[in-house]
Z-matrix of the N, CA and C atoms (Angstrom, degrees):
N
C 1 1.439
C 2 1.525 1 110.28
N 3 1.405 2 123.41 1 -51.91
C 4 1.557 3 128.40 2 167.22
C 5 1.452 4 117.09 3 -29.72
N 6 1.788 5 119.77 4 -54.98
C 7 1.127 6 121.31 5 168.96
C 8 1.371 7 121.64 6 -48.20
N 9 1.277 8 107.67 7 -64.88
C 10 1.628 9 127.72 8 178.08
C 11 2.033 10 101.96 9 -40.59
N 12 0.992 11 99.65 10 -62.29
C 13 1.509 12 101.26 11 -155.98
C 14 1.847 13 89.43 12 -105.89
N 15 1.324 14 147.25 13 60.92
C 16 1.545 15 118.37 14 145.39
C 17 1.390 16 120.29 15 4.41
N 18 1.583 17 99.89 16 156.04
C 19 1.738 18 101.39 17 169.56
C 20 1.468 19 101.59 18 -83.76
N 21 1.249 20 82.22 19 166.72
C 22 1.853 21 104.06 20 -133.79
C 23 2.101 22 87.32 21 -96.53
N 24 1.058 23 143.22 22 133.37
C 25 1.503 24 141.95 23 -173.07
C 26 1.628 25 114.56 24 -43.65
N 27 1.092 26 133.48 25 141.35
C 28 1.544 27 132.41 26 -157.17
C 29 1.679 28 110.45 27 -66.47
N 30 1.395 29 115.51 28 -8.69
C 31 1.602 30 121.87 29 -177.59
C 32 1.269 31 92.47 30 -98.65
N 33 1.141 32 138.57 31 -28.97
C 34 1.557 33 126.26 32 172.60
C 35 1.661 34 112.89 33 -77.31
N 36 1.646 35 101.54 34 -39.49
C 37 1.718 36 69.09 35 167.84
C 38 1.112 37 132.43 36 -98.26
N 39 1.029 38 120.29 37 9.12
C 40 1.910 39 131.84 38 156.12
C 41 1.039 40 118.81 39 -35.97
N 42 1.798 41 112.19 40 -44.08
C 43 0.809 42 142.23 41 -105.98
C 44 1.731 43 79.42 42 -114.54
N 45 0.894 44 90.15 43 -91.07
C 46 1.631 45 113.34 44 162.57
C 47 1.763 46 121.23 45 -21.25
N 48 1.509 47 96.96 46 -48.80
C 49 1.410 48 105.74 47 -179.26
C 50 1.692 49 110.71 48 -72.02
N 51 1.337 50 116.39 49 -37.19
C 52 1.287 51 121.81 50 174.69
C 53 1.587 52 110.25 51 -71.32
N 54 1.397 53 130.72 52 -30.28
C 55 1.393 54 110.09 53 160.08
C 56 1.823 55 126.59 54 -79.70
N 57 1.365 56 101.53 55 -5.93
C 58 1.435 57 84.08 56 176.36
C 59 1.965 58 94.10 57 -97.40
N 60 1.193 59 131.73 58 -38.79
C 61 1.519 60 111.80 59 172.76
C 62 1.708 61 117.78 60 -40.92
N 63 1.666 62 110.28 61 -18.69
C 64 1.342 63 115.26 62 -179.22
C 65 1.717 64 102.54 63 -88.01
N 66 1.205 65 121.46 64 -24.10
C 67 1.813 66 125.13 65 153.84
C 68 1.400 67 114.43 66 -5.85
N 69 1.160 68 126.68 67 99.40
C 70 1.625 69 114.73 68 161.41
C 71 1.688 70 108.15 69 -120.57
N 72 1.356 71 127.60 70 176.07
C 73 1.278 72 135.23 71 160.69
C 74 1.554 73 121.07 72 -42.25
N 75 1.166 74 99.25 73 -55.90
C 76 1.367 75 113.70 74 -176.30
C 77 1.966 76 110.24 75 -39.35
N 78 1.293 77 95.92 76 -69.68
C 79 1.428 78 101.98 77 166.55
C 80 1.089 79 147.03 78 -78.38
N 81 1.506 80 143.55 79 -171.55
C 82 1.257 81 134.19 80 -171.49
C 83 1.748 82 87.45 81 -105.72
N 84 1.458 83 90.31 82 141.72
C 85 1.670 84 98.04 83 -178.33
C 86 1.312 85 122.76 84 -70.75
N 87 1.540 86 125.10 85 -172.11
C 88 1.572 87 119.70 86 -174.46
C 89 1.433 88 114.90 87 -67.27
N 90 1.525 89 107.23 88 -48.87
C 91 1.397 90 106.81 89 -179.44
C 92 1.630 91 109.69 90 -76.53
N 93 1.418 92 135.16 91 -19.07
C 94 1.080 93 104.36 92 163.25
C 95 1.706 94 129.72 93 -83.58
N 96 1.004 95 80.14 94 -3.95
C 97 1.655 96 82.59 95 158.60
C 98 1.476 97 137.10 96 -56.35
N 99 1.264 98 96.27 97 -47.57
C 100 1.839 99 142.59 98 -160.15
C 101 1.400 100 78.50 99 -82.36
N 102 1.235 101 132.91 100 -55.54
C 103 1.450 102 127.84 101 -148.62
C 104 2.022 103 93.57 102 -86.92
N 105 1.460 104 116.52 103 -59.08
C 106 1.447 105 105.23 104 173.38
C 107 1.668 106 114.90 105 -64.69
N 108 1.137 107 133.14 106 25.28
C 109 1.178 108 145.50 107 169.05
C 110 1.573 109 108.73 108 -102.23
N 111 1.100 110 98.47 109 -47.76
C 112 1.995 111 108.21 110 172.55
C 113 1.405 112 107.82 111 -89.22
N 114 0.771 113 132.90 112 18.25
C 115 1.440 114 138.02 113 168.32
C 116 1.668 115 98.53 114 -111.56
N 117 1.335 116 121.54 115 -70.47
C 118 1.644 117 102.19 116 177.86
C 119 1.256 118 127.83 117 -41.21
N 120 1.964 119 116.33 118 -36.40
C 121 1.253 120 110.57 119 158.43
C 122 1.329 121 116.02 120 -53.21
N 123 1.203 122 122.73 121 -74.12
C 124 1.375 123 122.34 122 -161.08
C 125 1.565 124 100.64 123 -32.35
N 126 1.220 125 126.16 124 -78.10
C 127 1.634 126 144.22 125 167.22
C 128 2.000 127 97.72 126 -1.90
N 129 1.459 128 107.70 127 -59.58
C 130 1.181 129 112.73 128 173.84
C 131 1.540 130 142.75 129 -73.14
N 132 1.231 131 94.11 130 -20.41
C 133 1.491 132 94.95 131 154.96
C 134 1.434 133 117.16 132 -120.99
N 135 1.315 134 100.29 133 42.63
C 136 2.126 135 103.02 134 153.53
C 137 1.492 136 81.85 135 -100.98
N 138 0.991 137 134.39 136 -70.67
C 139 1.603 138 156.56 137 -169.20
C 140 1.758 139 95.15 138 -19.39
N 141 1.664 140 99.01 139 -70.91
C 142 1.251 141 108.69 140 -174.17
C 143 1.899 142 114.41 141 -49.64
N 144 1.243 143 106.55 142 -44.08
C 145 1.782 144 114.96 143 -176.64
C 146 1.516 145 100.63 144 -91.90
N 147 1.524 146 128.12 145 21.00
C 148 1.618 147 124.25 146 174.17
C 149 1.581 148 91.40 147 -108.37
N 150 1.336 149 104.00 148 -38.28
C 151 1.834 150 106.63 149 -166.29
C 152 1.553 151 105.22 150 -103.09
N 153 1.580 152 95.19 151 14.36
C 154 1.974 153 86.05 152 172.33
C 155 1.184 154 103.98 153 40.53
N 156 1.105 155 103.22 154 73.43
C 157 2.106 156 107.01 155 175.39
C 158 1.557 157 93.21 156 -111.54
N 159 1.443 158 144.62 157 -17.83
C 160 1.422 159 118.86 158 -179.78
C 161 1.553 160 115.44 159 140.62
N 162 0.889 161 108.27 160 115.02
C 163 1.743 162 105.98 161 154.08
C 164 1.562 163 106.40 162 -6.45
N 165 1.484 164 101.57 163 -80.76
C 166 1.621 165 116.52 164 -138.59
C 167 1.798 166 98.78 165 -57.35
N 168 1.859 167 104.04 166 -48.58
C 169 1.882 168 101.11 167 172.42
C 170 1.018 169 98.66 168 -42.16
N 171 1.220 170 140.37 169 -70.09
C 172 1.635 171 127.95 170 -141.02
C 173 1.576 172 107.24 171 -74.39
N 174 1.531 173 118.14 172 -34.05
C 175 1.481 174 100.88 173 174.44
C 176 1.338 175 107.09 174 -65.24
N 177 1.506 176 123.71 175 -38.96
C 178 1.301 177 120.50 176 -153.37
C 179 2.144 178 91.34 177 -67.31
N 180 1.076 179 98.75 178 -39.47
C 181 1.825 180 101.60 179 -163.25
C 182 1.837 181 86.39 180 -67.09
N 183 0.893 182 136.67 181 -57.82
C 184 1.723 183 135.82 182 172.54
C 185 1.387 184 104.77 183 -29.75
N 186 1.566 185 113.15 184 -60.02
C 187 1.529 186 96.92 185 -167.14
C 188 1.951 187 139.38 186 -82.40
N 189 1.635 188 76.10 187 20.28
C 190 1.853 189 108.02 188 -159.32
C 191 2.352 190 77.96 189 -104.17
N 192 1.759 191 90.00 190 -49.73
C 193 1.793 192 76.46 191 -164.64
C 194 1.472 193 108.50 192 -60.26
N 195 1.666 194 125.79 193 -16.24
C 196 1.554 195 104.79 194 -135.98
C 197 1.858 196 112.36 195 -97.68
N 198 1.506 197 91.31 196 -10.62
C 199 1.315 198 110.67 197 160.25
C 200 2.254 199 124.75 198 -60.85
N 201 1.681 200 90.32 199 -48.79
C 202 1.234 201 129.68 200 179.13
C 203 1.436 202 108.68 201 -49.55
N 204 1.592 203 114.28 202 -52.56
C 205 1.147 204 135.93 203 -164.34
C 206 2.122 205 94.22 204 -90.00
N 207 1.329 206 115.36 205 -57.17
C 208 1.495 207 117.68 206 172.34
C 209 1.731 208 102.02 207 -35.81
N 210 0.963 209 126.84 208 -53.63
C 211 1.636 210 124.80 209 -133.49
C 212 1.886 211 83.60 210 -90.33
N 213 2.044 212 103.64 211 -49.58
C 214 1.451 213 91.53 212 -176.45
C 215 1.411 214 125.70 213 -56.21
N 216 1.439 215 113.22 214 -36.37
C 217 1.821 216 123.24 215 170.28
C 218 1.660 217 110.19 216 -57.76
N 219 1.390 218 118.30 217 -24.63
C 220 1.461 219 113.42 218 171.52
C 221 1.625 220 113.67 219 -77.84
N 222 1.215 221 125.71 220 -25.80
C 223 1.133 222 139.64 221 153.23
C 224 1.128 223 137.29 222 -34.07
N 225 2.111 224 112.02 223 -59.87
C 226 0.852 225 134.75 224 149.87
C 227 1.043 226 134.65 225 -38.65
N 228 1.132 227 99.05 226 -61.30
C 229 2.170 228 116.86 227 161.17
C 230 1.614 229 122.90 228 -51.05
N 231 0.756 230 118.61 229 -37.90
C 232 1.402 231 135.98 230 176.97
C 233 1.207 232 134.90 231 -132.75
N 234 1.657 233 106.10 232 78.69
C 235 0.796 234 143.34 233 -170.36
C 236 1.851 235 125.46 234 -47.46
């Protein structure tokens, strides 16, 4: 995962760290957020390569996850 995802720039994990100290019971936490967030993508580009919609959707839907996917692996990591 380290390879895949680098550490992530010091305003993102500030960033990050201040929404999970904002974490309570009540709600669904940061990373599960992050994670049902990469799941609607994912959802969207099977969709996109079932209906032959295009190159350009699927890069464009990739370059929305890869941030999505960075921040959740920083998550992961640091616990």
């Amino acid at each position: 995962m380290e390879a895949a995802y680098p550490e992530l720039p010091v305003e993102a994990r500030e960033r990050l760290e201040n929404w999970r100290q904002e974490d309570n019971e009540d709600h669904l936490s940061s990373l599960d957020v992050l994670l049902e967030e990469l799941h609607v993508l994912h959802r969207l580009l099977r969709i996109a390569d079932e209906g032959r919609s295009g190159l350009w959707l699927a890069e464009t839907l990739d370059q929305e996850r890869q941030p999505l996917a960075a921040q959740a692996a920083y998550l992961l990591r640091n616990p």
